[in-house]
Every structure is written in structure tokens, then in C-alpha cells.
KEKE-3310 file (N, C-alpha, C; in steps of 0.2 Angstrom, whole numbers, plus 5000, padded with zeros to 4 digits):
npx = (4955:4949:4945:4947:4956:4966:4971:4973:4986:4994:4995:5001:5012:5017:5023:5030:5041:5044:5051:5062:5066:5072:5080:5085:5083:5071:5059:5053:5049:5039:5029:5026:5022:5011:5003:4999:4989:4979:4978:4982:5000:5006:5001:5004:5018:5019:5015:5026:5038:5041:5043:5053:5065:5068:5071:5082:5091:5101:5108:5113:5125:5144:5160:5163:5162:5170:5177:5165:5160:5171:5169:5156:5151:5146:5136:5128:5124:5119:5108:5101:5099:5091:5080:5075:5073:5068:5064:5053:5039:5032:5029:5018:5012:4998:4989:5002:5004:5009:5008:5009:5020:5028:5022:5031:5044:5045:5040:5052:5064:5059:5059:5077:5078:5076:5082:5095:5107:5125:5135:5144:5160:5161:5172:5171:5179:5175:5169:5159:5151:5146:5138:5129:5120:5115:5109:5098:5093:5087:5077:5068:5067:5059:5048:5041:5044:5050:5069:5078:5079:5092:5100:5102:5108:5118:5127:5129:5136:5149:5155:5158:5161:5153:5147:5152:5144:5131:5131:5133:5121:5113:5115:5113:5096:5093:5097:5089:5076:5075:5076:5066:5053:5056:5051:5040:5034:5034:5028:5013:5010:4998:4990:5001:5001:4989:4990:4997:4994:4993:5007:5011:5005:5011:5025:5025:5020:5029:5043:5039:5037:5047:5055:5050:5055:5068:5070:5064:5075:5085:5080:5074:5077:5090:5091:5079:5069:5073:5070:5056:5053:5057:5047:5036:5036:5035:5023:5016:5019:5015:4999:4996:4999:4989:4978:4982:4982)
npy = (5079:5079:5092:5084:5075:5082:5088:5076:5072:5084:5082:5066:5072:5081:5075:5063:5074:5078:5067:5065:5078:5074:5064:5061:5052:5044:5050:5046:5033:5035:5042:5033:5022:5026:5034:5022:5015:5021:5025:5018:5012:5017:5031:5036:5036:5046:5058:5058:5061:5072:5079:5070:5074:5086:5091:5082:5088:5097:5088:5082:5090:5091:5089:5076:5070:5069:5055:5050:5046:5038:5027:5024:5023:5011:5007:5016:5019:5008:5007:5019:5015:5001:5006:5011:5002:4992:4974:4967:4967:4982:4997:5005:4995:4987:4976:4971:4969:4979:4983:4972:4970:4982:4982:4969:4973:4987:4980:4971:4981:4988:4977:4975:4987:4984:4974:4977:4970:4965:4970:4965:4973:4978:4983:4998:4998:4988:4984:4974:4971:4982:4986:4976:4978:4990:4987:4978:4988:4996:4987:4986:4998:5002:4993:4998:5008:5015:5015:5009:4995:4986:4996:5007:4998:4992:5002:5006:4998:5000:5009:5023:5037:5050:5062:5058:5047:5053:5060:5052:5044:5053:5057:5045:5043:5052:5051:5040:5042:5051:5044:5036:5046:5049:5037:5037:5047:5046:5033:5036:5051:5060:5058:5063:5076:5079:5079:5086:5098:5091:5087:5098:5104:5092:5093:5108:5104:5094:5100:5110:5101:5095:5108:5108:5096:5098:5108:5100:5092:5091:5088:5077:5058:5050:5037:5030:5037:5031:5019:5019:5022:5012:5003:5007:5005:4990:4987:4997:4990:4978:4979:4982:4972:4963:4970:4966:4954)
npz = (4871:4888:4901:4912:4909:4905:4918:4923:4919:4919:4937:4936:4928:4937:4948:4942:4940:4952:4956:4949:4953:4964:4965:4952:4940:4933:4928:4915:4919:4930:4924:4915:4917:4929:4918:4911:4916:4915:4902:4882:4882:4870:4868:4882:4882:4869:4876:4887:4878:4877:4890:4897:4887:4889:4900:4903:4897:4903:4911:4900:4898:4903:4910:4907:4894:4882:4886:4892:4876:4870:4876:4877:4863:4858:4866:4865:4850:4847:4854:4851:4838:4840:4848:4837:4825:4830:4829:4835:4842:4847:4857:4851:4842:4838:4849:4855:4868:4874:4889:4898:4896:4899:4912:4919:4916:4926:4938:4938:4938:4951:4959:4959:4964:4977:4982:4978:4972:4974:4961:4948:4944:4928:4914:4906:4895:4888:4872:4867:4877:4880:4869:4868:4880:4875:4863:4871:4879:4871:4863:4875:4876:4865:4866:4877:4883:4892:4897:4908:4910:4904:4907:4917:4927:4923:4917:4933:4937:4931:4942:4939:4942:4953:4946:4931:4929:4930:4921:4909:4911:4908:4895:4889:4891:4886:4870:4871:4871:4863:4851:4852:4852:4839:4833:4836:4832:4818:4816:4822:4818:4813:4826:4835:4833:4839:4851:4856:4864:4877:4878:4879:4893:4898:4900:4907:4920:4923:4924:4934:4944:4945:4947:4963:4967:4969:4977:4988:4990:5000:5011:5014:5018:5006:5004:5011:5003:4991:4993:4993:4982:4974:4979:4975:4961:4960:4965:4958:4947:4948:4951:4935:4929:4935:4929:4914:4911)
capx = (4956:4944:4948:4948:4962:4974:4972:4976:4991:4996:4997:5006:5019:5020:5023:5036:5045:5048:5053:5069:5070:5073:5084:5091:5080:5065:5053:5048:5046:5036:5025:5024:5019:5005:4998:4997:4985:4975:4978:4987:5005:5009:4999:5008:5022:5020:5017:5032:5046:5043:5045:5059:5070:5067:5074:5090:5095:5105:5111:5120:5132:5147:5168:5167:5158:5175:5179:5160:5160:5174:5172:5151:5146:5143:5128:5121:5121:5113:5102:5097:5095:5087:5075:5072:5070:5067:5061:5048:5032:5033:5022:5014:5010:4992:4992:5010:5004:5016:5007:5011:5029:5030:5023:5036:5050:5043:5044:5061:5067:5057:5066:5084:5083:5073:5088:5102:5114:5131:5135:5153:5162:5164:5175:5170:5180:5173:5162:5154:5145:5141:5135:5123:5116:5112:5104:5093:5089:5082:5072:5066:5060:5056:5043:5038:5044:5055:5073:5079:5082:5096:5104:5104:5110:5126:5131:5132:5143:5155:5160:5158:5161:5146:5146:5152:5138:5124:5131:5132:5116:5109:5116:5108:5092:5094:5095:5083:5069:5075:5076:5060:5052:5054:5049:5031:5031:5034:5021:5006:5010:4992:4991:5006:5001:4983:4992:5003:4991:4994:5012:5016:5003:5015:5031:5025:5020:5036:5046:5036:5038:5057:5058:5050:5058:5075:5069:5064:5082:5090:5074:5073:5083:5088:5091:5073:5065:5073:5067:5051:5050:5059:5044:5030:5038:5034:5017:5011:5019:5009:4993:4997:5001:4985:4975:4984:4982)
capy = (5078:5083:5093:5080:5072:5087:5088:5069:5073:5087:5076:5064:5074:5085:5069:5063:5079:5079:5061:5067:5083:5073:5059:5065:5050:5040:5054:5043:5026:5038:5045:5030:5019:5030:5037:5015:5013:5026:5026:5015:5014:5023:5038:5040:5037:5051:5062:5058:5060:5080:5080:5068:5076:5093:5089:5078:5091:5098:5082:5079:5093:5089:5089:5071:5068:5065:5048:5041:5045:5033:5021:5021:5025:5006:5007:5024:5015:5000:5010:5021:5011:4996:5010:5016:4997:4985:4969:4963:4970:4986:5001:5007:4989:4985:4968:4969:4966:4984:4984:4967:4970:4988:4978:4965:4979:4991:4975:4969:4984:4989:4971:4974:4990:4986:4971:4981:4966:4967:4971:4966:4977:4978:4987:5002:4996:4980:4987:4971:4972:4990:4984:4971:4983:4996:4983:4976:4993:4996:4984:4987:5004:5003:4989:5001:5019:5016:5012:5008:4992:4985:5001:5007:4991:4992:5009:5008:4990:5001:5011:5029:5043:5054:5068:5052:5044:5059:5065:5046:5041:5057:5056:5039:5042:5058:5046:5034:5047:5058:5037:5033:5052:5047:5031:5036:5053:5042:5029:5040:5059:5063:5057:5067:5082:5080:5080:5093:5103:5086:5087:5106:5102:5088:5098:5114:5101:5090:5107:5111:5094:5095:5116:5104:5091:5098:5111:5094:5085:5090:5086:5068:5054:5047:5030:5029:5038:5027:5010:5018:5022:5004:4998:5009:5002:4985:4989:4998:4981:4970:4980:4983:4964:4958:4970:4964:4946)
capz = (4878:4891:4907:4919:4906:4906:4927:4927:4913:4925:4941:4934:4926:4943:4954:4939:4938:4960:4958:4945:4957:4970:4964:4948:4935:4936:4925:4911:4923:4934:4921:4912:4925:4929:4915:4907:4920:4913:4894:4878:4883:4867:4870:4886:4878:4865:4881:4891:4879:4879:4896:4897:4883:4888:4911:4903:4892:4908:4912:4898:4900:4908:4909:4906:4886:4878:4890:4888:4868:4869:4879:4876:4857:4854:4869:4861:4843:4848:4859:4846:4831:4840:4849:4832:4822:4835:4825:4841:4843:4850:4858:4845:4837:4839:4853:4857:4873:4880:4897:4901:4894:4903:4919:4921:4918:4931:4942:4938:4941:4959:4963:4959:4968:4984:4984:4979:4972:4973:4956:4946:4942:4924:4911:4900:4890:4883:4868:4867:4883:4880:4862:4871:4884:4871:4862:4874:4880:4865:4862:4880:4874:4861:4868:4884:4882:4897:4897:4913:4911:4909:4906:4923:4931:4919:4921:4941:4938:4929:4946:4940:4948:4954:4941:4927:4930:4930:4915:4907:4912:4903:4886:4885:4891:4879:4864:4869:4869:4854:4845:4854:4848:4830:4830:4837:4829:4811:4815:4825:4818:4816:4834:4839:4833:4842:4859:4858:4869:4881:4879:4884:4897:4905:4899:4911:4927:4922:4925:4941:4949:4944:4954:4970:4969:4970:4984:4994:4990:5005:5019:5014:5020:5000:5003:5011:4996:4983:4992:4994:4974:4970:4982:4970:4953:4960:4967:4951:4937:4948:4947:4929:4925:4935:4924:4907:4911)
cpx = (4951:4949:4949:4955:4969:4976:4977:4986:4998:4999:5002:5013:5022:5026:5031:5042:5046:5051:5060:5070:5074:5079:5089:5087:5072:5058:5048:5045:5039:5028:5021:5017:5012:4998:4996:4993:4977:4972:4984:4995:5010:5006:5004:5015:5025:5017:5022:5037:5047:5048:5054:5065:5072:5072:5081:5093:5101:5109:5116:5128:5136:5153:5169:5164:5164:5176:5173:5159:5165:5173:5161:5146:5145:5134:5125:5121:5118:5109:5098:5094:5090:5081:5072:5068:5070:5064:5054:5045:5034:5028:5019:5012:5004:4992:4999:5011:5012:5012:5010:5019:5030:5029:5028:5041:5047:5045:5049:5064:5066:5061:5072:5083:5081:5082:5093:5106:5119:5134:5144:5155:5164:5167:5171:5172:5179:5169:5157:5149:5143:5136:5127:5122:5113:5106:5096:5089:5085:5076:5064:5060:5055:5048:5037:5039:5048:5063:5077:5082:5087:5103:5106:5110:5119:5130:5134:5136:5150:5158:5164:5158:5154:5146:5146:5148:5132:5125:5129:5124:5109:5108:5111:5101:5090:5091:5092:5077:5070:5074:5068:5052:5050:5051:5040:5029:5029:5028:5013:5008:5005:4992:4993:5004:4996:4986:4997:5001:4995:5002:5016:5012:5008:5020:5029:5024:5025:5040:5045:5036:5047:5059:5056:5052:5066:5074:5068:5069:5085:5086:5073:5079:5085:5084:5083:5069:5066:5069:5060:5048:5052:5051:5036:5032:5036:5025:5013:5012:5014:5000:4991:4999:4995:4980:4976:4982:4976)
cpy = (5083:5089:5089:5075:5075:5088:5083:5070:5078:5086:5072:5065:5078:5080:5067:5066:5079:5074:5063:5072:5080:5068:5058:5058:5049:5046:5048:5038:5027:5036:5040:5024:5018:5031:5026:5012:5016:5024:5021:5017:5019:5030:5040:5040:5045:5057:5062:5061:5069:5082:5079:5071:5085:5095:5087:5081:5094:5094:5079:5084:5091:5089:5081:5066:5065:5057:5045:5042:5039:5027:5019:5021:5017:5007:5011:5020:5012:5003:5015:5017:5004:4997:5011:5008:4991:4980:4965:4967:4974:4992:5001:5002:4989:4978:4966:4968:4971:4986:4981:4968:4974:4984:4976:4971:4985:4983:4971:4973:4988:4983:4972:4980:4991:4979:4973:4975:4968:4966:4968:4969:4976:4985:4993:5001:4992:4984:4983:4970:4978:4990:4982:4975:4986:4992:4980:4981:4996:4993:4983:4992:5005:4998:4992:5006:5019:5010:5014:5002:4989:4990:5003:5004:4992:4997:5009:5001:4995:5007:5017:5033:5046:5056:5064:5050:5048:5058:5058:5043:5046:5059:5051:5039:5047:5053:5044:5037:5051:5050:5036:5041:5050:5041:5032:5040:5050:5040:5033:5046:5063:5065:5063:5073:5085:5081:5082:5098:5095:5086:5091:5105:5098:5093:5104:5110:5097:5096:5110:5108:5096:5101:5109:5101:5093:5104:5106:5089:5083:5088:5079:5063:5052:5040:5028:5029:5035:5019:5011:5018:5015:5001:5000:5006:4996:4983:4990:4992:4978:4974:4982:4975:4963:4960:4968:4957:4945)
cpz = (4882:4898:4911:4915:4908:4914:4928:4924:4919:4931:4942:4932:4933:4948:4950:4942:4949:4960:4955:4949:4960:4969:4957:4941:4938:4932:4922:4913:4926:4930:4918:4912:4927:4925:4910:4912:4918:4907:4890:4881:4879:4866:4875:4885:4875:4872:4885:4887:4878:4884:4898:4892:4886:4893:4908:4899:4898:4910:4908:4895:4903:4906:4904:4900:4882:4882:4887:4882:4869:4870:4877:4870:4854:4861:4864:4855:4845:4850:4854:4842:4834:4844:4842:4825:4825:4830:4829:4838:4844:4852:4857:4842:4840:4843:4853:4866:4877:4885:4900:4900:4899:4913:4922:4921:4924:4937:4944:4942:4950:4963:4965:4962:4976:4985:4985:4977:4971:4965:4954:4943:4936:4918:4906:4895:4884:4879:4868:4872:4883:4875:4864:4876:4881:4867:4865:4878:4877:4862:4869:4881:4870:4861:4873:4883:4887:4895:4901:4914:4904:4909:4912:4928:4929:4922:4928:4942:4935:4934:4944:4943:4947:4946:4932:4925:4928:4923:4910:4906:4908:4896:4884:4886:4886:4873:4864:4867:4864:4849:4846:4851:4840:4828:4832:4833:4818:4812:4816:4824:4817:4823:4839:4837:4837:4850:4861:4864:4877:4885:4884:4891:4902:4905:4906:4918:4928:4925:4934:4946:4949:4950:4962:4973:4971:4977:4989:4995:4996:5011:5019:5015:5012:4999:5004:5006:4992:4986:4991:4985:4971:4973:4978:4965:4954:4962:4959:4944:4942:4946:4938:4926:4926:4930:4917:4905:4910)
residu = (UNK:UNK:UNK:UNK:UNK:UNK:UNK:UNK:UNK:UNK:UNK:UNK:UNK:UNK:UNK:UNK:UNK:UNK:UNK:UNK:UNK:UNK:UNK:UNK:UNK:UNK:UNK:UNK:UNK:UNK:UNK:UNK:UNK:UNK:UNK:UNK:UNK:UNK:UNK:UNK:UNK:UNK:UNK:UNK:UNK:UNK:UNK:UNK:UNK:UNK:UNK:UNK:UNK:UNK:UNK:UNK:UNK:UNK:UNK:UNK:UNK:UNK:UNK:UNK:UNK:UNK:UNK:UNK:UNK:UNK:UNK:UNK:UNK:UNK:UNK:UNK:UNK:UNK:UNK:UNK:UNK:UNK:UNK:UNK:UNK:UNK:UNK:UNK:UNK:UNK:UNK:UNK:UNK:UNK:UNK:UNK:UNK:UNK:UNK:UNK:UNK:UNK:UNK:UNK:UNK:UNK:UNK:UNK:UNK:UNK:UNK:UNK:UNK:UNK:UNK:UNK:UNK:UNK:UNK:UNK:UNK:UNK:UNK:UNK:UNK:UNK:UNK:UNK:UNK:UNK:UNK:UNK:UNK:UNK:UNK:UNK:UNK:UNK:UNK:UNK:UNK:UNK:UNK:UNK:UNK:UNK:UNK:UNK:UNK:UNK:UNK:UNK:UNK:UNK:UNK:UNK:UNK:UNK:UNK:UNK:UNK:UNK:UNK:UNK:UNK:UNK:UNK:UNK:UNK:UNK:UNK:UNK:UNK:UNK:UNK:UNK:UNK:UNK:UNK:UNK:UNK:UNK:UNK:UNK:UNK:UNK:UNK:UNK:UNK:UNK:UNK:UNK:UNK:UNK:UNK:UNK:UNK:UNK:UNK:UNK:UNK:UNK:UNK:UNK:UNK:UNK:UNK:UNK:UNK:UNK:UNK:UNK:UNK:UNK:UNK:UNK:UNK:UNK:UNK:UNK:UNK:UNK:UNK:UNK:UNK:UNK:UNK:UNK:UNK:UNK:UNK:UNK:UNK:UNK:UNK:UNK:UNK:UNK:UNK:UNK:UNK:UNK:UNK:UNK:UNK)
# end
């Protein structure tokens, strides 16, 4: 990598890491986003899940681990293993066409949340929709490097408490990225060795973006900030499809 690589690298993660300051997710969509405008989705991929794993380690502390062990170790299986052997195409596959995939997911998701639908409220307890979620969160990631969809959506239908919720929403993305981690680091670990300099690069502006983003939490109205990032995730899939297509 050149200098103007690790600047852009830097940038990126900076911008990331305020967006999770500020709002509490949204790194690896951020970064992902970004940097596949740039470069292969699995290079930025193999730069994001540093960053990501490093931010939700915090996150997944909390009172309330015993309840979602219970009630969500069929998501995290499925979410792991069908991150880990997805049967599609997947990032790393050579013509798996993960722009175009990450595309539409970036623009799904800018949809549902510039809309906001009223969501039904369902039980944590059903395993089989936790199963099926994890499922197709996995295969999500494992296609794109971001899982967002339709893991997010789920969680805030099951009408968690704040603190529930953070801590829920950190475990999983924990998992995705430590399943999604091995699954690059197996396939491209030459690769991944060559952009460790890349990684700690983002890791230190991921970090730096996160200290900003939380010292800007309180001066911004929220609600505004999230339409405005649902109204970039929709913005950047369209330019990311028209070039795919």
C-alpha cells in the first residue's frame, strides 16, 4: 500500500469510528461502504473486522448475558456457522458479484430506516425465528462483510430494554466478525498478513473516530443524525450498484 492508500484507510476508519461514537453501531457498514468504492469488497472486508471486533469488545459486557444466552444461542449458531460455511458465493469467491450484493444491502437497509416501519413485536423466545435470522445474517455476511441485515430489524421487533439491546446487538456482531475473520483469514492469509500494516492503520483511526464521536453524542439532535446516515447507506448502494451493473 501506498501513502495515499493508508490516508484514504485512515479517513475512512475516522469517519466509521465517529459514526459508532455517536450512535452506538454502524462501523463496519460505514467502512464497508466506503472503502468498496475504492477496493475488492474482500480487501475491505479483511480491514474492517480489526476495527470492528476491537469497538464491540465493550459492548458486549453487560448484567444482561445470561437472558440473551438463553433466549439467542440459536441466532449466534447459525450466525456463526453460516458466516463461517455459507454455501453461496461469498466475498472472497472470485465473480460473486459482493458489490452488487453489498449494494442492495446497504440500500435495504438506508430504506427501512429512513421509513422506520412499525415492526411486530416478536418473542425471544421462539428459537426458530432466532435460528432463521442468524441464518440469513450469515449468509448476508458472509456475502458482504456487513451484517445488519436482517439482524438489526429483528432485535428492535423484540422490544428490548436499552442497555438489552446494546449489549445483544454486540455479542452478535462480535460473532459475525470473529466467524467472518476466519473465514477470510483461512481463505486469503497471505493476503491478510500483507495488510496488517492496513489494519492497525484503521484500528488506530477506528479508535480516534469512536474518542470524537462520543464527545459529539450530546450536541447532535440523534434522530436527525440516524436519517441522515440511513439517507448515506442509500446514496452510497445506488452508486455502488450503478457501478456494479
Amino acid at each position: 500500500m501506498d501513502t495515499e492508500t493508508y490516508l484514504i484507510i485512515a479517513a475512512v476508519f475516522l469517519a466509521a469510528g465517529v459514526v459508532k461514537g455517536i450512535s452506538g453501531l454502524g462501523l463496519p457498514t460505514i467502512s464497508m461502504a466506503l472503502l468498496s468504492l475504492l477496493m475488492a469488497p474482500a480487501q475491505a472486508a479483511m480491514l474492517m473486522v480489526l476495527p470492528s471486533f476491537a469497538t464491540n469488545i465493550a459492548q458486549c459486557f453487560g448484567p444482561h448475558w445470561r437472558r440473551l444466552a438463553r433466549n439467542f444461542w440459536p441466532l449466534w449458531t447459525c450466525l456463526a456457522l453460516l458466516t463461517l460455511y455459507s454455501p453461496l458465493a461469498s466475498i472472497e469467491t472470485a465473480g460473486s458479484r459482493a458489490t452488487a450484493i453489498l449494494a442492495v444491502v446497504l440500500i435495504a437497509y438506508g430504506i427501512w430506516g429512513l421509513w422506520k416501519p412499525s415492526l411486530p413485536e416478536i418473542r425471544a423466545e421462539v428459537r426458530s425465528t432466532a435460528a432463521l435470522v442468524g441464518s440469513l445474517s450469515g449468509l448476508v455476511a458472509a456475502a458482504t462483510g456487513v451484517f445488519v441485515m436482517p439482524l438489526v430489524p429483528y432485535l428492535q421487533s423484540l422490544r428490548l430494554a436499552k442497555d438489552e439491546f446494546i449489549q445483544g446487538l454486540g455479542i452478535s456482531f462480535m460473532i459475525a466478525t470473529v466467524a467472518l475473520s476466519i473465514r477470510l483469514g483461512t481463505a486469503n492469509a497471505e493476503e491478510l498478513l500483507a495488510n496488517l500494516p492496513g489494519c492497525a492503520t484503521a484500528l488506530v483511526a477506528a479508535f480516534l473516530g469512536l474518542w470524537m464521536g462520543g464527545r459529539l453524542r450530546g450536541r447532535l439532535n440523534p434522530t436527525q443524525f440516524q436519517r441522515a446516515l440511513y439517507g448515506v447507506f442509500v446514496a452510497l448502494g445506488s452508486i455502488m450498484l450503478s457501478r456494479a451493473l
